[in-house]
C-alpha positions as CSV (number, residue, x, y, z in Angstrom):
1,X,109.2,110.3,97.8
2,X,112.9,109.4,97.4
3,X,115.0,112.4,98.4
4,X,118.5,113.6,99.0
5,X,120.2,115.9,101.4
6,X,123.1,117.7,100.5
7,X,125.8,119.2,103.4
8,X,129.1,120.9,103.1
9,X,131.7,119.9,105.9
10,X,135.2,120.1,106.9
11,X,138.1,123.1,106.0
12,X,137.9,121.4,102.9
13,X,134.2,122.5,102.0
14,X,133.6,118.8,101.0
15,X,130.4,117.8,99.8
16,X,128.4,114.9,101.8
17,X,125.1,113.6,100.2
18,X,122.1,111.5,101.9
19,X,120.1,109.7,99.6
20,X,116.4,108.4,100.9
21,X,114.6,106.1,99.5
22,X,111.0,106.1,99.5
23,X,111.0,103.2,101.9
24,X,113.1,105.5,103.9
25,X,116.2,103.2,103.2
26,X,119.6,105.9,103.6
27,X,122.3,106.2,101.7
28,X,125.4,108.4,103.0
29,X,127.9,109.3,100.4
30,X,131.4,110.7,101.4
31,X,130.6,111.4,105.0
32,X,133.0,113.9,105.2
33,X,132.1,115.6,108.6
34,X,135.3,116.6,110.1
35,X,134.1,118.6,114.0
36,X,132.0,117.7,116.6
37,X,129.3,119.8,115.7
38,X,129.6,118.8,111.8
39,X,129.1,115.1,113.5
40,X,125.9,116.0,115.9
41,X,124.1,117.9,112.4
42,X,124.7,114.7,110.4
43,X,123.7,112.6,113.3
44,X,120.6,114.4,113.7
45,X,119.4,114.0,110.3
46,X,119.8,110.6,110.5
47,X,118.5,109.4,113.5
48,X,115.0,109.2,112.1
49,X,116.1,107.2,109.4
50,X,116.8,103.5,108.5
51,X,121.1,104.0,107.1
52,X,121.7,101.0,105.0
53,X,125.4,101.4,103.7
54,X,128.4,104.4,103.4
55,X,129.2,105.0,99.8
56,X,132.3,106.5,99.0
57,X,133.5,107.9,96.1
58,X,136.9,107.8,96.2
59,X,139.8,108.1,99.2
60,X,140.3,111.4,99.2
61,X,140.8,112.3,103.4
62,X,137.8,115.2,103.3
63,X,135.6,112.7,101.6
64,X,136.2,109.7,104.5
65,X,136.9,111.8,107.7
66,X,133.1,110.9,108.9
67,X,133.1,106.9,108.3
68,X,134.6,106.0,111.8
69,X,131.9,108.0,113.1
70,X,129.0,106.8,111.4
């Protein structure tokens, strides 16, 4: 069953989504985790699954400050 996982990161309160297919195929979507431990939360949802691409929304700093990372 497809799902997705909504956190909120950063000063900003930013909204990051991961959508999962029901292949288990990952979506992130404005990977906006700014700290360490806002990094290591989002890394540890997704190390069980199979990321296929970064969508962002727009270019908006709180929305990007996690692609490096990823």
């Amino acid at each position: 069953m497809a799902s997705i996982k909504s956190f909120v990161f950063s000063p900003f309160e930013e909204n990051t989504y991961v959508y999962t297919d029901d292949a288990g195929e990952t979506v992130v979507i404005d990977p906006g985790c700014y700290t360490q431990a806002e990094k290591e939360t989002l890394k540890a949802y997704l190390d069980p699954l199979n990321v296929k691409a970064i969508l962002l929304t727009h270019a908006h700093l709180d929305h990007i400050f996690g692609v490096a990372y990823l």
